[in-house]
DRENNULUM-198854 format. One line per 2 residues: number of its first residue (from 1); for each residue z, y, x of N, C-alpha, C, CB. Coordinates in steps of 0.05 Angstrom, whole numbers, plus 5000, padded with zeros to 4 digits. Glycine has a CB too. Layout:
NUM> Z,Y,X,Z,Y,X,Z,Y,X,Z,Y,X ~ ...
# end
This chain:
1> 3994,1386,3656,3979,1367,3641,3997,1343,3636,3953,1358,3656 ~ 3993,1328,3617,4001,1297,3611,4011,1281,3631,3978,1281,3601
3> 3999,1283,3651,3998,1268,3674,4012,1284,3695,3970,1261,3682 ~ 4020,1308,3705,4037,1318,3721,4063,1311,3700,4029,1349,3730
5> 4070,1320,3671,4085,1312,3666,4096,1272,3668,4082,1327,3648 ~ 4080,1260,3665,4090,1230,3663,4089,1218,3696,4065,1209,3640
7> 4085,1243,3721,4090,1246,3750,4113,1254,3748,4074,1263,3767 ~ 4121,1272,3736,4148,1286,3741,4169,1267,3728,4148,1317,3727
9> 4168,1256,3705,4184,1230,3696,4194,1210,3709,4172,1217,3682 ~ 4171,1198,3727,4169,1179,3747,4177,1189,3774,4142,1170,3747
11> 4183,1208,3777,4193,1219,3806,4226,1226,3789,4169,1253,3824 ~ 4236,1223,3765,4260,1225,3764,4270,1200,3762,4268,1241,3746
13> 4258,1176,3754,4266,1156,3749,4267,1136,3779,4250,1149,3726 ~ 4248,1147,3790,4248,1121,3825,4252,1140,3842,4213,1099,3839
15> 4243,1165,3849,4244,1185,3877,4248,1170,3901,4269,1207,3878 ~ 4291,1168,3885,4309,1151,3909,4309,1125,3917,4334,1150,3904
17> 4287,1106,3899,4285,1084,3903,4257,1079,3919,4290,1073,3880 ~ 4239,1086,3918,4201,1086,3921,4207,1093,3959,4177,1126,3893
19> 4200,1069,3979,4192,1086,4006,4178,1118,3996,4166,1065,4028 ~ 4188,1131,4015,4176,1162,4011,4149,1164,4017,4188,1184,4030
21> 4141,1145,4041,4113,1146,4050,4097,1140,4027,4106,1127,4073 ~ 4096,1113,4012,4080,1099,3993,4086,1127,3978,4087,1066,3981
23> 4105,1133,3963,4112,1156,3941,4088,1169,3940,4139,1177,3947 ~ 4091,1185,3969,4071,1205,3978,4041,1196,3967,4073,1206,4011
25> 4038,1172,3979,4003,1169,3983,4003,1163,3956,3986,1143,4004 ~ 4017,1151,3940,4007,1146,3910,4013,1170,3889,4022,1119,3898
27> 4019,1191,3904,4023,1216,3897,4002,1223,3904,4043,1229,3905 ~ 3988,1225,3927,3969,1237,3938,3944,1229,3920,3968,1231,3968
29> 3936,1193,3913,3913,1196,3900,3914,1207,3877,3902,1176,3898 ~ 3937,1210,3857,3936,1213,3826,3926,1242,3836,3968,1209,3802
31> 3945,1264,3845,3930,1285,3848,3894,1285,3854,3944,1296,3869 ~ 3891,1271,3879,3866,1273,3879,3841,1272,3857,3863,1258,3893
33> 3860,1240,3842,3841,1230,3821,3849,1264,3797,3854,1187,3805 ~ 3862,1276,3788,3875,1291,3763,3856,1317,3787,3922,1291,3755
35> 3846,1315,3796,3828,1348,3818,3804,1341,3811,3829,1352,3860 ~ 3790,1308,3809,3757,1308,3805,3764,1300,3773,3733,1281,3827
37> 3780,1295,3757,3782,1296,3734,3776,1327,3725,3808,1286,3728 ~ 3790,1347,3737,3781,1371,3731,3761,1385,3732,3789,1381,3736
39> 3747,1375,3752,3731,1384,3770,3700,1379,3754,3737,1368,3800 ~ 3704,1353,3742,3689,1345,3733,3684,1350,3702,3692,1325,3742
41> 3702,1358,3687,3706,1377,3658,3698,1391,3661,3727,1387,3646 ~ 3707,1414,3680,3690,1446,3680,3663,1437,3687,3701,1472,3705
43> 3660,1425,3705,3630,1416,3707,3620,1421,3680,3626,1384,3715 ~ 3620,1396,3670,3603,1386,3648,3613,1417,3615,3616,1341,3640
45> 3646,1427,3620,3642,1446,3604,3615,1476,3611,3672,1455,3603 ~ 3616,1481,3639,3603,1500,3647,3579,1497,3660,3616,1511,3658
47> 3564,1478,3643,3534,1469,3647,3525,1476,3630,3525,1444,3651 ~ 3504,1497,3636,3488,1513,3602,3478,1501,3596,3469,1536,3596
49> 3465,1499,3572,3449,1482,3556,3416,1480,3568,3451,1494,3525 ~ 3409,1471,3581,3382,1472,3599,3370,1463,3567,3376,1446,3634
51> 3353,1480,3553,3332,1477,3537,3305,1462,3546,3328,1502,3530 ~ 3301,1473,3576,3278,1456,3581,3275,1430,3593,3264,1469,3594
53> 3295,1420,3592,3306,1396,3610,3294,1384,3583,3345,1392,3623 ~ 3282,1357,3592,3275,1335,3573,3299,1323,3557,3262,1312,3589
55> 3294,1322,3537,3327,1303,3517,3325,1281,3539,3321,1284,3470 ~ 3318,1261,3534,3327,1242,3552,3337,1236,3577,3315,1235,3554
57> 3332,1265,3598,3349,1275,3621,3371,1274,3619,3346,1296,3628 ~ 3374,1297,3599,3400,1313,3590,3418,1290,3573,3390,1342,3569
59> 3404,1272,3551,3434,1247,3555,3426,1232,3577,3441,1221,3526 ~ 3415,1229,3591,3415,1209,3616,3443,1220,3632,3381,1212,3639
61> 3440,1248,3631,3461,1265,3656,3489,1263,3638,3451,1306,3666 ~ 3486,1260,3612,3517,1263,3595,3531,1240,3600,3517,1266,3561
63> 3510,1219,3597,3517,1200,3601,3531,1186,3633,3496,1192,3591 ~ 3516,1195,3645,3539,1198,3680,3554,1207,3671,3535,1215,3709
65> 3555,1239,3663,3582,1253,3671,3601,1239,3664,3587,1278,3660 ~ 3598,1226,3628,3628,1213,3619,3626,1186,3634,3634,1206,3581
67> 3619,1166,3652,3618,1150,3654,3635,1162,3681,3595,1135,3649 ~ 3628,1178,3696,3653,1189,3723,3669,1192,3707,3652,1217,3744
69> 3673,1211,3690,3703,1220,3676,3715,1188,3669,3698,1244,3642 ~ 3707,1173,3662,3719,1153,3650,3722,1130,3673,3702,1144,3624
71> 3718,1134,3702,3718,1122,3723,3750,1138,3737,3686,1124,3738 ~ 3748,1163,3730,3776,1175,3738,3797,1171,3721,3777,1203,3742
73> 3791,1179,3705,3811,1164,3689,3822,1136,3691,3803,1164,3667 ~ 3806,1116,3691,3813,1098,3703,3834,1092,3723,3797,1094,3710
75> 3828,1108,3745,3841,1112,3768,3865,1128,3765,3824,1124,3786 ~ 3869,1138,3744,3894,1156,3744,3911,1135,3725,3889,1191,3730
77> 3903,1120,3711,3926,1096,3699,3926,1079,3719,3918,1078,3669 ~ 3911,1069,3736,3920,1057,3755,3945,1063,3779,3900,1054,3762
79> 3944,1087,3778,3964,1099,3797,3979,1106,3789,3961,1116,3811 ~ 3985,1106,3753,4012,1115,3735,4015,1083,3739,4011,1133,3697
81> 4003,1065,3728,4011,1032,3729,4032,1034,3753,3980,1007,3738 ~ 4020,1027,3781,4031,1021,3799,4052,1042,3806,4015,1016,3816
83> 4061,1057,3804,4081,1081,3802,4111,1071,3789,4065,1106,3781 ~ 4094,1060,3761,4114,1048,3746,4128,1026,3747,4108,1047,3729
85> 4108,1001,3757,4112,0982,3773,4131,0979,3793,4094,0979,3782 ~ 4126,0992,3809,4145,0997,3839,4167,1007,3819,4133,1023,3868
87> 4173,1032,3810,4201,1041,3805,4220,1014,3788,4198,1072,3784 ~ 4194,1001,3775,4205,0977,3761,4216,0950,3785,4179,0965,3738
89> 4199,0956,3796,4205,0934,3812,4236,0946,3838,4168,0926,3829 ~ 4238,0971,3834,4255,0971,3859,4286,0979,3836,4241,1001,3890
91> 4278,0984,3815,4311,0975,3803,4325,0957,3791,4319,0988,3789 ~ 4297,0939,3799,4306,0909,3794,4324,0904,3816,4280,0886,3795
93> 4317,0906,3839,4329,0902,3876,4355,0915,3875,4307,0920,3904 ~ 4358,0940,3854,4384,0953,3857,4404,0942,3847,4385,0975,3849
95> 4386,0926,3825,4409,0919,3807,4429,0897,3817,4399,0910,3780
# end
């Protein structure tokens, strides 16, 4: 995806610079956040069309779903931000 690739960018550009630990954990949430990103697509792709569900339910519930999706997302520019940040910030220190 978009985002393993612009991970993989960012792990060529800081790796050697980023403590490994932080690397890790801000590795660890993007994955997490890019797993209920998915998680949450198939959801909402592989939810049949409940006919008998009231209209107003049914956008009440669309309406969550994109409001999580758009809460992870969130969270996944936040952790490309700070990713980028740090690598920015630690080849400033090299230089």
């Amino acid at each position: 995806s978009q985002h393993s690739r612009e991970l993989q960018q960012l792990q060529q550009q800081g790796c050697a610079m980023v403590p490994k630990e932080q690397f890790l954990q801000l590795q660890h949430q993007l994955q997490q956040a890019e797993r209920s990103r998915q998680r949450l697509q198939e959801e909402l792709e592989n939810r049949p069309s409940e006919t008998n569900m009231p209209q107003g339910s049914h956008a009440q519930l669309l309406k969550m779903m994109e409001e999580r999706m758009m809460d992870v997302e969130q969270k996944l520019k936040l952790v490309k931000r700070l990713l980028q940040d740090k690598v920015n910030q630690l080849k400033e220190q090299v230089s």
